[in-house]
N, C-alpha and C positions, 0 to 999 in steps of 0.2 A: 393291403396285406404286404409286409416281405418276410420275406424268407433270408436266414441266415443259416448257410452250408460250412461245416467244420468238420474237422478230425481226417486231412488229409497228409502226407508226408513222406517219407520215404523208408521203404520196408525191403527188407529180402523177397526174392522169390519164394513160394510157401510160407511166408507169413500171414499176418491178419492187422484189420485194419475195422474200428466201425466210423461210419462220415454219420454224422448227425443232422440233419438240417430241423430249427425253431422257424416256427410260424408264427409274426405276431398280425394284429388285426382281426380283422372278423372274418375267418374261413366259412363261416358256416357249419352245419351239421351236417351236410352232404358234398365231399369232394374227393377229388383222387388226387393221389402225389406219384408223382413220377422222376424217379433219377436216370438220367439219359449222361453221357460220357463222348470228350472228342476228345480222340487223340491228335498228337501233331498232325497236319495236310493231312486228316481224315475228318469225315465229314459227321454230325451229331449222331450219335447210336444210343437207341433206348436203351437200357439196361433191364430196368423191375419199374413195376408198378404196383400201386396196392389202393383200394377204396377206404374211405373212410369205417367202414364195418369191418376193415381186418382183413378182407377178403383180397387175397393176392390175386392180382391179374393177368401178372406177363411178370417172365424173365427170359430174356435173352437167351439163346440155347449157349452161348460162349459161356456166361456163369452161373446156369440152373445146374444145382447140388452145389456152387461153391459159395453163392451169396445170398443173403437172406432180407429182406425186406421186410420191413414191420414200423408202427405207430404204437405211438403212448399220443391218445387223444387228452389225458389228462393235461399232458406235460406238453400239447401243440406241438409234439417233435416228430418227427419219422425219421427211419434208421436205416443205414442201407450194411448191414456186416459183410466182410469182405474175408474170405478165411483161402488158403490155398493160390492165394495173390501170386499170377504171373505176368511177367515182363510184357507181354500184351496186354495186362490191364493198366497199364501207363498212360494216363489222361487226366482230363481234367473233369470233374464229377460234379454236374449244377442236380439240384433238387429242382422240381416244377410242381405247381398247383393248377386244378383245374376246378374250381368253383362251381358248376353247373350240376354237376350230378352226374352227367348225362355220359362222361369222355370213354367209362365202360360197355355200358348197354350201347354206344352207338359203332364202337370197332372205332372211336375219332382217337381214345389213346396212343396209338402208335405214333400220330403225327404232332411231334416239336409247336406245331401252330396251333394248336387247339389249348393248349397249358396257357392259362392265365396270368402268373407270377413263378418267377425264376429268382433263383438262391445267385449267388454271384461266382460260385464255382469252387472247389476245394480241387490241388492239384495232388494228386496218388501217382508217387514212380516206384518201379517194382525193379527191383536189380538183380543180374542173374549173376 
């Protein structure tokens, strides 16, 4: 499987942004995709999460109500939209897979190590 993460760039503060990441290879019918974010000398922070059923998982309390997570399973993509874009969301935004099924039901999505295949990173700076 890789993953291809796009649609990064530089925006105003209160703008919007959506990062795209394609999936290509065999995901399977059951997995979760997770966008996690590091800023400069800080360390990987989850963002959202969402299962392959649509079913949102987790968003970070820094951008629940401002960014929305979602998949097109037709189209192997999942989308992370970014609306209300501030100067702390300046990082770099990798997509992650985790192939097992399991990364929901076991509480293992929070952890960077349990994701399977990572996107290569798309960088988002937000200017104030």
């Amino acid at each position: 499987v890789q993953l291809q993460a796009s649609g990064g760039g530089l925006v105003q503060a209160g703008g919007s942004l959506r990062l795209s990441c394609v999936a290509s290879g065999r995901t399977g019918s059951r997995y979760t995709m997770g966008w996690f974010r590091q800023a400069p000398g800080k360390e990987r922070e989850l963002v959202a999460v969402i299962e392959w059923s649509g079913d949102i998982a987790y968003y970070a309390d820094s951008v629940r109500g401002r960014f929305t997570i979602s998949l097109d399973n037709a189209r192997n993509t999942g989308y992370l939209q970014m609306n209300s874009l501030e100067p702390e969301d300046t990082a770099v935004y990798y997509c992650a897979v985790d192939l097992s099924g399991t990364a929901v039901p076991s509480g293992a999505f929070r952890s960077s190590a349990y994701y399977d295949y990572w996107g290569q990173g798309t960088l988002v700076t937000v200017s104030s």
